[in-house]
MARKOLLO-872295 format. One record per residue: residue in one letter; x negated, y, z of N, C-alpha, C in turn; residue number from 1. Coordinates in steps of 0.02 Angstrom, whole numbers. Each point is the difference from the previous one (the first is absolute). Last residue first. Layout:
<site residuo="A" n_x="X" n_y="Y" n_z="Z" ca_x="X" ca_y="Y" ca_z="Z" c_x="X" c_y="Y" c_z="Z" num="NUM"/>
...
***
This chain:
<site residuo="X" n_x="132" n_y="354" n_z="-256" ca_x="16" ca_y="-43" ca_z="-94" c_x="99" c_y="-25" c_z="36" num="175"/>
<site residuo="X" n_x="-137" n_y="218" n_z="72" ca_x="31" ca_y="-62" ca_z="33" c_x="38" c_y="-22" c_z="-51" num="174"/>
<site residuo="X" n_x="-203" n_y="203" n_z="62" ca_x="65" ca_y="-24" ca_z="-38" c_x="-9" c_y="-75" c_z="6" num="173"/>
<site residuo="X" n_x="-94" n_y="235" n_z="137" ca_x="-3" ca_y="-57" ca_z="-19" c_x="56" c_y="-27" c_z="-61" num="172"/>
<site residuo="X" n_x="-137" n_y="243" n_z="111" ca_x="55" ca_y="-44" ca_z="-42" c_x="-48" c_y="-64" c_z="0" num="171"/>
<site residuo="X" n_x="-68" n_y="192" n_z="207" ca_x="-4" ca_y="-39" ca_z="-69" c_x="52" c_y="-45" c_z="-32" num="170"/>
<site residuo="X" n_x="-121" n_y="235" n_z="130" ca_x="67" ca_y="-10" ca_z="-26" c_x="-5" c_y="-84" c_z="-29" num="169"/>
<site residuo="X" n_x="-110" n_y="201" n_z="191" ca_x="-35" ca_y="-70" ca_z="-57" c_x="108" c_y="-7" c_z="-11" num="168"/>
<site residuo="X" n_x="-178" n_y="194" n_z="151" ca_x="73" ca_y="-13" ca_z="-42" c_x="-14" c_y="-67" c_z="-47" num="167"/>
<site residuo="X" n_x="-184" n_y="123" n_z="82" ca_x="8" ca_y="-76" ca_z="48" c_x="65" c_y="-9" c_z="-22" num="166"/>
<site residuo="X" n_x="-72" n_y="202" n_z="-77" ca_x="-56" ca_y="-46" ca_z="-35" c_x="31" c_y="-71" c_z="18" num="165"/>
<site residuo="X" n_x="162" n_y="192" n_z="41" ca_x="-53" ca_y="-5" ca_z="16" c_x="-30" c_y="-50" c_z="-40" num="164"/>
<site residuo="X" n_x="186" n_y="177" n_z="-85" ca_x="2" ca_y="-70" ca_z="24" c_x="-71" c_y="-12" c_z="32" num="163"/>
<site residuo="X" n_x="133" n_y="249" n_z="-38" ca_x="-47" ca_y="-54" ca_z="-49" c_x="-17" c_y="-82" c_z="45" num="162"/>
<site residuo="X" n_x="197" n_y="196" n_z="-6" ca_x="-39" ca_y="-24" ca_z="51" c_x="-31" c_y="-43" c_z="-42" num="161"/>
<site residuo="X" n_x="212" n_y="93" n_z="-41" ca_x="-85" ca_y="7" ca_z="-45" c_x="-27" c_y="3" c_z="12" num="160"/>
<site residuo="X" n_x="223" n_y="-58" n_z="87" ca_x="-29" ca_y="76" ca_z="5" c_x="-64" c_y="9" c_z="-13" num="159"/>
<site residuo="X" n_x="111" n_y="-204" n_z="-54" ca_x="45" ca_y="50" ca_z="-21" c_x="-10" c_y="65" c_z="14" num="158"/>
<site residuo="X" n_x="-138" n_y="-219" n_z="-67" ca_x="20" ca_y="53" ca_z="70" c_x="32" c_y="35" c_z="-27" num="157"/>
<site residuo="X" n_x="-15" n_y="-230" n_z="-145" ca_x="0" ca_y="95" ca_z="25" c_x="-10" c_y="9" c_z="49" num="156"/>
<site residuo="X" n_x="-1" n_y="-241" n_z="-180" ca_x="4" ca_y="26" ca_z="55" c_x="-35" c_y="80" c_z="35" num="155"/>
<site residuo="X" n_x="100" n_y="-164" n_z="-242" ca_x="-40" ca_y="50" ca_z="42" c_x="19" c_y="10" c_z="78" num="154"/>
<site residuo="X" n_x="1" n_y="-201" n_z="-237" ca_x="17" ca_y="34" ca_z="52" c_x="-72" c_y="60" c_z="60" num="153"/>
<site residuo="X" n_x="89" n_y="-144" n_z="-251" ca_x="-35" ca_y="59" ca_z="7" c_x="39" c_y="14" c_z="90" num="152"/>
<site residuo="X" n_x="80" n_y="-157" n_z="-165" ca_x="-67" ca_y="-25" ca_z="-19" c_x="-56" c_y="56" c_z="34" num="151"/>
<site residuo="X" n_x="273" n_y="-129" n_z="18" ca_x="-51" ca_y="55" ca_z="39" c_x="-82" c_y="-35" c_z="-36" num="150"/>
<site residuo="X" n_x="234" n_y="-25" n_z="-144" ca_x="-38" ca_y="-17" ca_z="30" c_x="-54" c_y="41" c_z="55" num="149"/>
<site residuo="X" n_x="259" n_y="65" n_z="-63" ca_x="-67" ca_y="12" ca_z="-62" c_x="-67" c_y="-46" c_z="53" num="148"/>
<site residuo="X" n_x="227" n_y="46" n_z="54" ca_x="7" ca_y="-49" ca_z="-45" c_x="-72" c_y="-14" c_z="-9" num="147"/>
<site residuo="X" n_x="135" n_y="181" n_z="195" ca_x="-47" ca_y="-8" ca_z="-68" c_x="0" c_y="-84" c_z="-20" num="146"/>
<site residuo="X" n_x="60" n_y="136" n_z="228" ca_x="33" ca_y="-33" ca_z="-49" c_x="-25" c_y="22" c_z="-57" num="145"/>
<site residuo="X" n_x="-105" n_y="-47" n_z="227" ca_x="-18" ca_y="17" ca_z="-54" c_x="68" c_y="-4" c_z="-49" num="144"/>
<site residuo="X" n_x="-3" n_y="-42" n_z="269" ca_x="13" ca_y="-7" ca_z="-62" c_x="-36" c_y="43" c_z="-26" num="143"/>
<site residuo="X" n_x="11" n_y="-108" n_z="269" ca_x="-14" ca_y="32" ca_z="-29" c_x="-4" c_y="-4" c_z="-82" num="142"/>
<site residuo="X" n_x="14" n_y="-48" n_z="267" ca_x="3" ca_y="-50" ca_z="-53" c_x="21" c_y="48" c_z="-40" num="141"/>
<site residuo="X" n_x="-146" n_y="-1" n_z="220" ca_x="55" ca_y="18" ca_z="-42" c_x="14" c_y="-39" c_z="-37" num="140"/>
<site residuo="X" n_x="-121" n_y="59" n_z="230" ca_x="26" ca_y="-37" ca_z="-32" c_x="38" c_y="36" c_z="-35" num="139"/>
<site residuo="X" n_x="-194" n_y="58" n_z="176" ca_x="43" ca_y="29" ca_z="-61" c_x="24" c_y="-64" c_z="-8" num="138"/>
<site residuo="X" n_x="-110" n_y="136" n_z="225" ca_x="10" ca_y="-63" ca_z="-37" c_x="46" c_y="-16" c_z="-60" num="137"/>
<site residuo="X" n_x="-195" n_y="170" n_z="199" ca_x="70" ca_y="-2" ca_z="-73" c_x="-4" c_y="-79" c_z="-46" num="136"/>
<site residuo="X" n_x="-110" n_y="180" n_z="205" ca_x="13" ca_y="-47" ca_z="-10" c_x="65" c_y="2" c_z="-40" num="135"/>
<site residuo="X" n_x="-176" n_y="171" n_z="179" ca_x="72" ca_y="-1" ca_z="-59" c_x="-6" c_y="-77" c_z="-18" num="134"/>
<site residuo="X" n_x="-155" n_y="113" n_z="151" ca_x="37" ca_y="-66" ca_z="34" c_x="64" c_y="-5" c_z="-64" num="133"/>
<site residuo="X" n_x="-210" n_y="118" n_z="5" ca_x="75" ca_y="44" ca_z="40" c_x="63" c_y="-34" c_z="1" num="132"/>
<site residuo="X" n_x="-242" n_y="-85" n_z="-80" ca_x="-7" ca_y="70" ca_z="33" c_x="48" c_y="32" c_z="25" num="131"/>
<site residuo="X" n_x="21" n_y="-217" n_z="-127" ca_x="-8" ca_y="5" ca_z="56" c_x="-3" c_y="63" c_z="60" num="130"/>
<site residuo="X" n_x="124" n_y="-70" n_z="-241" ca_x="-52" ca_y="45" ca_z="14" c_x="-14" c_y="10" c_z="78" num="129"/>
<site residuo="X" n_x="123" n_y="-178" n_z="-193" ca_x="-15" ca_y="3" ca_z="82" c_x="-61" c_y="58" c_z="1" num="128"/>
<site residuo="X" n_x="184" n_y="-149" n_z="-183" ca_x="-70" ca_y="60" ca_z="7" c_x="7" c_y="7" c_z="85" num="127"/>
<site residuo="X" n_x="118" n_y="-160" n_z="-221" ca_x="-6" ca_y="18" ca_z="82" c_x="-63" c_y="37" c_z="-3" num="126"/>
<site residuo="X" n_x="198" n_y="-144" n_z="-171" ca_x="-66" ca_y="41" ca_z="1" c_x="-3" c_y="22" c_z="53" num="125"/>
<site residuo="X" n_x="99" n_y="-153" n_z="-189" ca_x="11" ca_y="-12" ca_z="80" c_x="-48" c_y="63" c_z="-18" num="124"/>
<site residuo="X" n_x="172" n_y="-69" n_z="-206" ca_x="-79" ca_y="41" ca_z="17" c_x="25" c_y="-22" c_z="102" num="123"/>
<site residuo="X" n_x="103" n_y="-93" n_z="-262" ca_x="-3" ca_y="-4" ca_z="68" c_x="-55" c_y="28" c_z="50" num="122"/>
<site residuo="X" n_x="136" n_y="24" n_z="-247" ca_x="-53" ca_y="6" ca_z="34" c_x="20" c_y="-9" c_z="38" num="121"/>
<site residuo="X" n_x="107" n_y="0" n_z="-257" ca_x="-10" ca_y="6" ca_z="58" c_x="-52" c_y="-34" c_z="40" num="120"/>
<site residuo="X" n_x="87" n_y="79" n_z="-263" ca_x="-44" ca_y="-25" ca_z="70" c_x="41" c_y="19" c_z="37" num="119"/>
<site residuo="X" n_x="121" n_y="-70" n_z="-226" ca_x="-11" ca_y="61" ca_z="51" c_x="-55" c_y="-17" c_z="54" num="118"/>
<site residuo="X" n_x="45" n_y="-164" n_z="-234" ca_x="9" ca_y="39" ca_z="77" c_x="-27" c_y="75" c_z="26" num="117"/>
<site residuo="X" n_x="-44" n_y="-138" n_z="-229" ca_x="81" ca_y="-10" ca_z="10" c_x="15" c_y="18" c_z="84" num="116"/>
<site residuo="X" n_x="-224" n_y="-23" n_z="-73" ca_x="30" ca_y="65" ca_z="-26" c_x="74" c_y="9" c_z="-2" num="115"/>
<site residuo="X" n_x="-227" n_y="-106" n_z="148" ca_x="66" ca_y="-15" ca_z="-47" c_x="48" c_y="40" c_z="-16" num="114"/>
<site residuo="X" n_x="-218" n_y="-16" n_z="140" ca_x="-17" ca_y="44" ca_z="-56" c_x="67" c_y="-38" c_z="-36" num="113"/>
<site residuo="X" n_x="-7" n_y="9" n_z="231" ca_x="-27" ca_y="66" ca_z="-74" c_x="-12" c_y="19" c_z="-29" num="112"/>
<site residuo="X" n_x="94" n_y="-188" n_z="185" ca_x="19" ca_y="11" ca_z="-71" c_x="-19" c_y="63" c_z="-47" num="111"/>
<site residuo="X" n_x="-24" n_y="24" n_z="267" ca_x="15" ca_y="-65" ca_z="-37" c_x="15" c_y="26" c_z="-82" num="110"/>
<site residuo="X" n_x="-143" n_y="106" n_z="208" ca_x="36" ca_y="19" ca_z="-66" c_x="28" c_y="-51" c_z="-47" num="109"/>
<site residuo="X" n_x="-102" n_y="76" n_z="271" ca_x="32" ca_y="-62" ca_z="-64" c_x="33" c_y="31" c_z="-45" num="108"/>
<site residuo="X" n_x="-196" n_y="104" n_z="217" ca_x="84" ca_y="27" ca_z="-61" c_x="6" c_y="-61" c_z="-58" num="107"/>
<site residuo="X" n_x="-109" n_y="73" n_z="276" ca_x="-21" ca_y="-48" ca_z="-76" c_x="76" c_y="23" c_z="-25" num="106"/>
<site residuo="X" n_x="-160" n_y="152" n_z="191" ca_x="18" ca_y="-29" ca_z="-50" c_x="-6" c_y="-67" c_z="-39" num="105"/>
<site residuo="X" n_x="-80" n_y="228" n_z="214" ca_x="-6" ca_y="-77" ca_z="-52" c_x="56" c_y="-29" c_z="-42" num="104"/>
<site residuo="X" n_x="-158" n_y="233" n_z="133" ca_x="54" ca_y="-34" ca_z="-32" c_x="11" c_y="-60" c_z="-28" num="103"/>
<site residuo="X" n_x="-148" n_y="88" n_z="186" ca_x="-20" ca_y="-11" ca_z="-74" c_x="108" c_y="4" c_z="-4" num="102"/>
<site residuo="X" n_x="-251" n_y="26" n_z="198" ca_x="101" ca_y="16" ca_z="-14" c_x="2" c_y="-10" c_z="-69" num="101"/>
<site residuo="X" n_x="-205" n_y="4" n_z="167" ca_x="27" ca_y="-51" ca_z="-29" c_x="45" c_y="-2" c_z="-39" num="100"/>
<site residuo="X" n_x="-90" n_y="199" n_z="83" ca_x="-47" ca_y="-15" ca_z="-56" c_x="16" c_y="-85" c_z="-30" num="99"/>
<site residuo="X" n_x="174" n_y="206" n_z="126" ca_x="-49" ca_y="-58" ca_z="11" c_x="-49" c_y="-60" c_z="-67" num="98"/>
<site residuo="X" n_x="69" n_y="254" n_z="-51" ca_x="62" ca_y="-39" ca_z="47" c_x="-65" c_y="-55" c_z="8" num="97"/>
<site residuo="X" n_x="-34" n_y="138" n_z="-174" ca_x="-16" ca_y="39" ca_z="41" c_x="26" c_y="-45" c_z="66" num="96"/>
<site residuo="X" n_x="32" n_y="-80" n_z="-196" ca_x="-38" ca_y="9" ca_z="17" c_x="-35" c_y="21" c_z="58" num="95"/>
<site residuo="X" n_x="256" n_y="-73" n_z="-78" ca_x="-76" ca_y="35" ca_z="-24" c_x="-33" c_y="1" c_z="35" num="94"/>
<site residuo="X" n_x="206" n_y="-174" n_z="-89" ca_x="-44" ca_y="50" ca_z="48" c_x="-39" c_y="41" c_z="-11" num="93"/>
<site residuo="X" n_x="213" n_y="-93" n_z="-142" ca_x="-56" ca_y="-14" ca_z="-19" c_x="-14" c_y="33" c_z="92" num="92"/>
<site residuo="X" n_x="213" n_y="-139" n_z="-110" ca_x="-34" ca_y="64" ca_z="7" c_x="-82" c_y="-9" c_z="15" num="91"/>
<site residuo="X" n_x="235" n_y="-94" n_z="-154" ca_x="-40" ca_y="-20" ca_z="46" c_x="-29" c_y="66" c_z="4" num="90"/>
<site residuo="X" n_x="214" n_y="-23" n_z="-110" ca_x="-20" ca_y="-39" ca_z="92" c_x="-69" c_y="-2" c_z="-16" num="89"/>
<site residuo="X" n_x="125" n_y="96" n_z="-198" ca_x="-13" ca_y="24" ca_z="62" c_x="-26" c_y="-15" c_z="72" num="88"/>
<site residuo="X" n_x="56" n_y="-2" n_z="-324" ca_x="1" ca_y="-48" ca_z="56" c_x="-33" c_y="47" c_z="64" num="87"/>
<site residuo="X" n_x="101" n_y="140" n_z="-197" ca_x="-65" ca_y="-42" ca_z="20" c_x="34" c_y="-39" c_z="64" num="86"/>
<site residuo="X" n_x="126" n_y="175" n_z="-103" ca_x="-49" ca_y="-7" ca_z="-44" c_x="-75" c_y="-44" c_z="17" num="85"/>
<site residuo="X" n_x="280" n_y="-32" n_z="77" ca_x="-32" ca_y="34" ca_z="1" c_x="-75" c_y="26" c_z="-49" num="84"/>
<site residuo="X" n_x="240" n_y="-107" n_z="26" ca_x="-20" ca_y="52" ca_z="-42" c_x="-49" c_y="30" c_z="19" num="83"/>
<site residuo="X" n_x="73" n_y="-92" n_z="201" ca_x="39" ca_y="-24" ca_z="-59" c_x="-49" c_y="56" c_z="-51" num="82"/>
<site residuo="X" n_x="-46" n_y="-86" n_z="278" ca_x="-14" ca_y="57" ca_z="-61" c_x="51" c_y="-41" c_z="-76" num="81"/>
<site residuo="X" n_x="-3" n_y="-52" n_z="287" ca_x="-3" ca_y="2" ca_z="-65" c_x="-7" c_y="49" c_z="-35" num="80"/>
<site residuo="X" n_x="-30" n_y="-89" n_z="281" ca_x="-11" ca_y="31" ca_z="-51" c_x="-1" c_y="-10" c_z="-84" num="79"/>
<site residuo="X" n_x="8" n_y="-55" n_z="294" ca_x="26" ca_y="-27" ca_z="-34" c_x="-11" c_y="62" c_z="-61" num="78"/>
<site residuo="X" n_x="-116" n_y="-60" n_z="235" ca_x="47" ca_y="43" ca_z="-25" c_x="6" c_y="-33" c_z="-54" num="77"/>
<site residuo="X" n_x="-90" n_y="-27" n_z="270" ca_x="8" ca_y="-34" ca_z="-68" c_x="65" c_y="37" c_z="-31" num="76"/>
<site residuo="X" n_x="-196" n_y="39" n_z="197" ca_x="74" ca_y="47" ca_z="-23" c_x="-3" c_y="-47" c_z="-72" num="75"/>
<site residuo="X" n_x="-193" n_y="34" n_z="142" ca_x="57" ca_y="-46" ca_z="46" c_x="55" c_y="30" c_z="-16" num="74"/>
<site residuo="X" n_x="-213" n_y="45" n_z="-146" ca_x="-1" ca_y="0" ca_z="73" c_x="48" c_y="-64" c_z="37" num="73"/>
<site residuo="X" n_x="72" n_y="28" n_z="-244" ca_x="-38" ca_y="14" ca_z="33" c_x="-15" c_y="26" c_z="75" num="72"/>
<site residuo="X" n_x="100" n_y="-179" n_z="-215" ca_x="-2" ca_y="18" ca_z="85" c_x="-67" c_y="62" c_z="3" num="71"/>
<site residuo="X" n_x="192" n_y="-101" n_z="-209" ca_x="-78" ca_y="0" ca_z="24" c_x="27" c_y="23" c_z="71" num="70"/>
<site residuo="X" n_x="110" n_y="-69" n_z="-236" ca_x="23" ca_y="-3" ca_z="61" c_x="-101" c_y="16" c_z="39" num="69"/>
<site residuo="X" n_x="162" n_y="25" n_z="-264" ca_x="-62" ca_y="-27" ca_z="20" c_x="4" c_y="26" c_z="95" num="68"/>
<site residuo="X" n_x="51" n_y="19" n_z="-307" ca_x="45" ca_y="-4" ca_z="70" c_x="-52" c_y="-44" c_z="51" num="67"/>
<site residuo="X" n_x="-38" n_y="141" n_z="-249" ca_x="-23" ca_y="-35" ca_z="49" c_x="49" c_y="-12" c_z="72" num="66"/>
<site residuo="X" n_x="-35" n_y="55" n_z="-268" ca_x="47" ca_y="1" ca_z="42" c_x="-43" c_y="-30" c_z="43" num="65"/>
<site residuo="X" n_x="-22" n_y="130" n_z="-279" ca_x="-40" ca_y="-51" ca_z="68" c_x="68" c_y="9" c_z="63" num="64"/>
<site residuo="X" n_x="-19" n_y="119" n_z="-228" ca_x="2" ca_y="-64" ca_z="-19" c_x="-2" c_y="-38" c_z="61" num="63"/>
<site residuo="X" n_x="-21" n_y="233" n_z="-84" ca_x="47" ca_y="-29" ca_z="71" c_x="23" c_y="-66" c_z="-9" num="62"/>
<site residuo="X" n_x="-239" n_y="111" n_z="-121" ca_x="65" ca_y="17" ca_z="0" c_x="41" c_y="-33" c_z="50" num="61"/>
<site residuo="X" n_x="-251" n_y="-24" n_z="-60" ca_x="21" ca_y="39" ca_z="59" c_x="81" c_y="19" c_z="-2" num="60"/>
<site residuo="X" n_x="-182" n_y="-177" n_z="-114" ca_x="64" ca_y="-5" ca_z="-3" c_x="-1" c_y="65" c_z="47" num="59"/>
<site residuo="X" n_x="-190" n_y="-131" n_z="-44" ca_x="19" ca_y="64" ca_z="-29" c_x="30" c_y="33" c_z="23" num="58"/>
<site residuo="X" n_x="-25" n_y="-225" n_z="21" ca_x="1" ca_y="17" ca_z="-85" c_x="12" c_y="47" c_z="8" num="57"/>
<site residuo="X" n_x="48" n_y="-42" n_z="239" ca_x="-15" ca_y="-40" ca_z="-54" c_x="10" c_y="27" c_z="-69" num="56"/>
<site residuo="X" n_x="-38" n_y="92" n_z="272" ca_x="37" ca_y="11" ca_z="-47" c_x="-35" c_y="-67" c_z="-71" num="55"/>
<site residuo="X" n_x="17" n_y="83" n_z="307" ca_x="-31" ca_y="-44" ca_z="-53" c_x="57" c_y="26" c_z="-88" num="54"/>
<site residuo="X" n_x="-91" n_y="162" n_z="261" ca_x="44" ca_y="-16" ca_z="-47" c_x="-23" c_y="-68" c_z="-60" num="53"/>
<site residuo="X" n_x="-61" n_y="82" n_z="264" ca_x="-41" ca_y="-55" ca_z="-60" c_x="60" c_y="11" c_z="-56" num="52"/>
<site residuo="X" n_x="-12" n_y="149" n_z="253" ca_x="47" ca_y="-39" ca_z="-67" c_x="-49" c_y="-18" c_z="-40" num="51"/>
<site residuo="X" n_x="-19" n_y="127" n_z="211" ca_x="-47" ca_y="-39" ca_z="-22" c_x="14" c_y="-43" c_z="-77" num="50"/>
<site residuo="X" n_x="106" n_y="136" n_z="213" ca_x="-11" ca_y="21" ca_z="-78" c_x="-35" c_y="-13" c_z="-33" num="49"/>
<site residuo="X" n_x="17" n_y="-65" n_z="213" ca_x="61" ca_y="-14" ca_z="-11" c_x="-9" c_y="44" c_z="-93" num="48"/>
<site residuo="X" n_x="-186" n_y="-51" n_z="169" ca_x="2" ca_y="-41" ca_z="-88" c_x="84" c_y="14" c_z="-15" num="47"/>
<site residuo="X" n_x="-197" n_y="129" n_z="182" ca_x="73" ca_y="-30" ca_z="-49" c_x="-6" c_y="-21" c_z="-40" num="46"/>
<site residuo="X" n_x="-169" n_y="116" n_z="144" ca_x="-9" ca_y="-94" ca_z="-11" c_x="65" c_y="-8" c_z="-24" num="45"/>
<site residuo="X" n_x="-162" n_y="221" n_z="-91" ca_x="59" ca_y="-32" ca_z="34" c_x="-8" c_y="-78" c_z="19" num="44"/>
<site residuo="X" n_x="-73" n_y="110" n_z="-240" ca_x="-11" ca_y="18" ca_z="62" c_x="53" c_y="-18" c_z="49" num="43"/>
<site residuo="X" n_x="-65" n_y="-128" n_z="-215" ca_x="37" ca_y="54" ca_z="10" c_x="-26" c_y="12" c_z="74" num="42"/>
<site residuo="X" n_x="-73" n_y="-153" n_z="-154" ca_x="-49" ca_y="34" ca_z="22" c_x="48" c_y="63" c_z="31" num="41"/>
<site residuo="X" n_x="44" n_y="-278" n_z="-48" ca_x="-13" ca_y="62" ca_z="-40" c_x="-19" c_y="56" c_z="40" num="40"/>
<site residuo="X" n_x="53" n_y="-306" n_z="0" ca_x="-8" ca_y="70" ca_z="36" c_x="-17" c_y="30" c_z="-53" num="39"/>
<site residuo="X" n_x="89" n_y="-241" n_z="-6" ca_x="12" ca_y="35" ca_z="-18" c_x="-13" c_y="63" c_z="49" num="38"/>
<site residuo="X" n_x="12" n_y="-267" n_z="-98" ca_x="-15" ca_y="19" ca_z="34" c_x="-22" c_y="86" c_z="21" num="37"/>
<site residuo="X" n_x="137" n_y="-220" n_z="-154" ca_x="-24" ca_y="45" ca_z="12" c_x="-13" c_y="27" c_z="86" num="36"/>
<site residuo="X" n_x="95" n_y="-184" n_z="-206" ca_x="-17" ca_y="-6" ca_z="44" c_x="-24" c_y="61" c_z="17" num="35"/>
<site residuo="X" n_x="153" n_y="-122" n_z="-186" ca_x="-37" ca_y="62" ca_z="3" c_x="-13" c_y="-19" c_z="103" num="34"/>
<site residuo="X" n_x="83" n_y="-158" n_z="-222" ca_x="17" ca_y="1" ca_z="83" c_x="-47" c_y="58" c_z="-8" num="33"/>
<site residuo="X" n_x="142" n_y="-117" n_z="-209" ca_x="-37" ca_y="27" ca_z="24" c_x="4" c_y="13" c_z="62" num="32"/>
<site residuo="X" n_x="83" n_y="-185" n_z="-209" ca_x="24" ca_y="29" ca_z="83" c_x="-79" c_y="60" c_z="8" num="31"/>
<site residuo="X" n_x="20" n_y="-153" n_z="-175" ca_x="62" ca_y="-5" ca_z="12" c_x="29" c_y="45" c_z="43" num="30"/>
<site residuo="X" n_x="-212" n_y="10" n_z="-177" ca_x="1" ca_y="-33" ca_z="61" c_x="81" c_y="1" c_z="12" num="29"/>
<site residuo="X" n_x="-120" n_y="111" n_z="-169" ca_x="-38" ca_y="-74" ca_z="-16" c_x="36" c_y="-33" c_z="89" num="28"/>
<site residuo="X" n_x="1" n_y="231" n_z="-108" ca_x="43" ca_y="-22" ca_z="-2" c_x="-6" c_y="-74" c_z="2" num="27"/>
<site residuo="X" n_x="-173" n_y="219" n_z="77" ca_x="23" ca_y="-50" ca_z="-38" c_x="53" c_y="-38" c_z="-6" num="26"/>
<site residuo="X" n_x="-82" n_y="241" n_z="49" ca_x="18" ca_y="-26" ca_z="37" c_x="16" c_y="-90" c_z="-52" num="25"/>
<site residuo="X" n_x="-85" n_y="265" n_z="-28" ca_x="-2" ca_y="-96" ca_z="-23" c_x="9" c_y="-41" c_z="21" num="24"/>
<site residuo="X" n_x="-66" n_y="187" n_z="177" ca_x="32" ca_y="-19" ca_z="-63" c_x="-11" c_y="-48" c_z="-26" num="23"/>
<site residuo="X" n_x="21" n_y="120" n_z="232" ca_x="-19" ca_y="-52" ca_z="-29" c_x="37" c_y="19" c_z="-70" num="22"/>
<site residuo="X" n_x="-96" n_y="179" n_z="191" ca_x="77" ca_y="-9" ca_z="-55" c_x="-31" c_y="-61" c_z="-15" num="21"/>
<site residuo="X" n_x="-25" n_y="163" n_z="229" ca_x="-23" ca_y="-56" ca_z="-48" c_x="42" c_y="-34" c_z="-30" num="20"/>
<site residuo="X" n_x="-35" n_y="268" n_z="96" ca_x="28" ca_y="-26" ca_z="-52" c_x="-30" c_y="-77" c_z="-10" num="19"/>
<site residuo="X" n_x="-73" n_y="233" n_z="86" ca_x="78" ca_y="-33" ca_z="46" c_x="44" c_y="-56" c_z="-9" num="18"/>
<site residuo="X" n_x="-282" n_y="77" n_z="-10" ca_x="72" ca_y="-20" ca_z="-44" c_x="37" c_y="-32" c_z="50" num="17"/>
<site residuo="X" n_x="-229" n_y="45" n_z="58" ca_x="20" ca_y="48" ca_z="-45" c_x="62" c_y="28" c_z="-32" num="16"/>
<site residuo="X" n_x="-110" n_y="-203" n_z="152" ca_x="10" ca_y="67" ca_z="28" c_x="-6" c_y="73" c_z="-56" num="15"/>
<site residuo="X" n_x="48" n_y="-236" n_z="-68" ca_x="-61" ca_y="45" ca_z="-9" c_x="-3" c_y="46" c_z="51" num="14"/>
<site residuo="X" n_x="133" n_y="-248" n_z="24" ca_x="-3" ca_y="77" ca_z="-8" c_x="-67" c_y="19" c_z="-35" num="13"/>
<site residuo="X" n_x="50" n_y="-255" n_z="-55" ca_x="-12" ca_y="34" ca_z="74" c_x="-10" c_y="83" c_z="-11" num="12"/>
<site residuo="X" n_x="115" n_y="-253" n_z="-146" ca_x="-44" ca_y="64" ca_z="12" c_x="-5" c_y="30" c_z="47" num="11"/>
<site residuo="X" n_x="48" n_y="-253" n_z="-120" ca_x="-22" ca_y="30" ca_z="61" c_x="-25" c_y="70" c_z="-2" num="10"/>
<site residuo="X" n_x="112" n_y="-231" n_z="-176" ca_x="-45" ca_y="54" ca_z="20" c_x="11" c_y="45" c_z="80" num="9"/>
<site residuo="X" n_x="98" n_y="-205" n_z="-78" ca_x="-20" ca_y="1" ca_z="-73" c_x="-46" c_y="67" c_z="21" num="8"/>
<site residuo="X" n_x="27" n_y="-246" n_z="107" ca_x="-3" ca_y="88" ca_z="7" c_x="-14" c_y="24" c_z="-57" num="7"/>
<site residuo="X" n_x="156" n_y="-224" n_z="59" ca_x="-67" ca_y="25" ca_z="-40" c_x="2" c_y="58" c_z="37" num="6"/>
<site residuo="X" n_x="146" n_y="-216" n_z="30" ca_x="-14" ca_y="60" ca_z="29" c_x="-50" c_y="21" c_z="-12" num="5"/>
<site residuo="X" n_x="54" n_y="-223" n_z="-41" ca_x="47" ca_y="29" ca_z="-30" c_x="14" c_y="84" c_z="8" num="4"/>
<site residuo="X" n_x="-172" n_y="-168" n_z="80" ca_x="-16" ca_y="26" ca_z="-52" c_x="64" c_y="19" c_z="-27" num="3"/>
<site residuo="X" n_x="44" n_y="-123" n_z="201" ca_x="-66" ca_y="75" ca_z="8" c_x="-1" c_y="48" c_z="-78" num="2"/>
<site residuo="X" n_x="107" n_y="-214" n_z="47" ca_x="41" ca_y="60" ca_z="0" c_x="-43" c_y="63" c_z="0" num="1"/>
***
């Protein structure tokens, strides 16, 4: 079963760019799994504005939905977006905040590259910025409505916070 799970690649911030985009994404597999690990250079130990916007092929129009339940601190809340212009649960830490703290992430992308469907996603995600005790736990489940195979995905800060060096992102695909 092992060899039915490839890596197809692995990128890690520039501390330059707000921005790690996979492309070419190949159409050779059944299933994709995105794994991530995630700080940036904003000032502050908040991550409540920390947003990772994800977007595919480009795409920035109101193509995306995310419904989705999280906890933070000691307060579980409940949250959707319809029409929106990008996928939303995961977040990122910074820097400046405890030097362990990361954002984390995995996101399933069943079926993306079949063109007779709409995606959809299953993202977990959790951040813990020790320095002020914040804490955040994501579940969603989450749409692309589009057809068009994912051959191009991006991941943002949404406040252009450049990503650190130790940020690592990596795709797998699942024969």
């Amino acid at each position: 079963m092992a060899s039915a799970i490839t890596k197809i690649a692995e990128l890690n911030g520039t501390n330059s760019s707000s921005v790690i985009s996979f492309t070419s994404i190949p159409s050779t597999y059944k299933d994709l799994m995105f794994f991530g690990s995630l700080r940036n250079f904003a000032s502050g130990t908040s991550y409540s504005h920390q947003e990772v916007k994800i977007n595919f092929n480009g795409d920035t129009g109101t193509n995306y939905w995310d419904a989705y339940s999280y906890q933070r601190d000691n307060t579980i809340r409940y949250q959707m977006y319809t029409s929106s212009d990008r996928l939303r649960p995961i977040v990122c830490t910074t820097s400046s905040g405890s030097t362990t703290a990361y954002g984390t992430f995995r996101l399933f992308c069943p079926g993306y590259r079949d063109a007779s469907l709409y995606k959809r996603f299953d993202i977990l995600g959790a951040a813990h910025q020790t320095s002020n005790g914040m804490q955040n736990t994501i579940q969603s489940n989450s749409g692309w409505d589009q057809y068009a195979a994912i051959t191009q995905v991006d991941f943002t800060n949404t406040l252009a916070n450049t990503f650190t060096t130790d940020s690592r992102i990596s795709l797998y695909g699942i024969k």
